[in-house]
C-alpha positions in Angstrom: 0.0 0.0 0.0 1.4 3.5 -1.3 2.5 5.6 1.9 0.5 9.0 1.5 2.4 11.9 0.8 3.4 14.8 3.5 2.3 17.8 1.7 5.5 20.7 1.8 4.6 22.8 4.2 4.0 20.3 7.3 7.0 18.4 5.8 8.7 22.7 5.9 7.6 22.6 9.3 9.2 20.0 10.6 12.0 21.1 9.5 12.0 24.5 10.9 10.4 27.3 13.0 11.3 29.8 10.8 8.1 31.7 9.7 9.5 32.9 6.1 10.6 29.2 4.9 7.3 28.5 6.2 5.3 30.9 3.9 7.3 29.5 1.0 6.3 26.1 1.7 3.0 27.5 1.3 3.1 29.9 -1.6 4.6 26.6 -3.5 1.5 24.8 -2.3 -0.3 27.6 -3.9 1.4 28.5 -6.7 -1.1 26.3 -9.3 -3.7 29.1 -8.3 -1.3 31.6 -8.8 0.8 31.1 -12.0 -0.2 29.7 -15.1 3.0 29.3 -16.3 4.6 30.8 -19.9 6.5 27.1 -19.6 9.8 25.9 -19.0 12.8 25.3 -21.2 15.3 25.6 -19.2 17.9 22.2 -19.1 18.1 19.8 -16.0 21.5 20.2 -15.5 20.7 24.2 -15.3 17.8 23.9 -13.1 20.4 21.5 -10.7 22.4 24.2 -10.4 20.0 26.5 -9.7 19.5 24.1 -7.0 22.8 24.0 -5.3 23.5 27.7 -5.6 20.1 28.4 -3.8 21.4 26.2 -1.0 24.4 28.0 -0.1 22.2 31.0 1.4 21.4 29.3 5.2 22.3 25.9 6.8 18.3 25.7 8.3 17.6 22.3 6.2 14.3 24.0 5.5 16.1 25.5 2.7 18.4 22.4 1.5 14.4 20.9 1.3 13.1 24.0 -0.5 16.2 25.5 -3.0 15.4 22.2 -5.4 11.7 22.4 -5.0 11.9 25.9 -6.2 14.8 25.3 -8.9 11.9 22.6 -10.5 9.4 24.9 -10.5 11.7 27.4 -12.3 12.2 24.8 -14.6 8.5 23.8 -15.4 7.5 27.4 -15.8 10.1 30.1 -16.8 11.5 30.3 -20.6 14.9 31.2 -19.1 16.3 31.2 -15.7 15.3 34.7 -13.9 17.1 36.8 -11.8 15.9 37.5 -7.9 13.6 40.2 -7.4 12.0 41.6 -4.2 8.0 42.2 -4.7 5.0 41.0 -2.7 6.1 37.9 -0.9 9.8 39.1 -0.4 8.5 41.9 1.9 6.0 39.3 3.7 8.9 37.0 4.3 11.3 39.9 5.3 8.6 40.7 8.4 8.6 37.1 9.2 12.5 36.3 9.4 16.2 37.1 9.0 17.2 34.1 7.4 19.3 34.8 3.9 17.9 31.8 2.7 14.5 32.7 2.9 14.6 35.9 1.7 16.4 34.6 -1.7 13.9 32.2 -2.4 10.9 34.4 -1.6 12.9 37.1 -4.6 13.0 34.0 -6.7 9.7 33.1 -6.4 8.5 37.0 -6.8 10.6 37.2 -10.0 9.3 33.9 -11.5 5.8 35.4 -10.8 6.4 38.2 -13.1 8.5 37.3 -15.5 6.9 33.4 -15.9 3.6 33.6 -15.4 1.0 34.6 -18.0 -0.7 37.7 -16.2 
């Protein structure tokens, strides 16, 4: 019998106590209802690498859990890798932490809403 999946953010919040990585989790968990992506082309070994330089910004494992997740999505959605970008959730996850790691991914995820997203 299949084990049934954790969804992100309670697997996020294990993980961590840190309110911003947990507002990622949950903007991932979201972000069907909030992109309709322009769709991705961007190479595996690219979007890896995206991975592992997204990882270097904190040691919380909250982020070494979330960096590939969010590399993936850039993947599936964006033409062409984007650049970080503070907007909307950047500030939300600025009031909710200090973590480096957080804040990077929340610019990520704010750029990849504008510039992959059909609006």
């Amino acid at each position: 019998m299949p084990v049934p999946s954790v969804p992100l953010s309670e697997r996020i919040a294990q993980l961590t106590l840190d309110g911003g990585y947990r507002r990622i989790a949950a903007t991932i968990e979201e972000w069907g209802s909030l992109c309709i992506p322009l769709g991705g082309s961007i190479p595996l070994d690219v979007v890896a690498g995206i991975a592992t330089s997204l990882a270097t910004f904190s040691r919380d494992p909250a982020l070494a859990n979330l960096a590939p997740v969010v590399a993936n999505l850039m993947g599936n959605c964006c033409p062409a890798q984007v650049s970080p970008v503070a907007g909307d959730l950047t500030t939300q996850v600025r009031a909710l932490t200090l973590d480096p790691g957080a804040v990077r991914l929340a610019s990520v995820l704010d750029s990849m809403r504008v510039s992959c997203c059909v609006h």
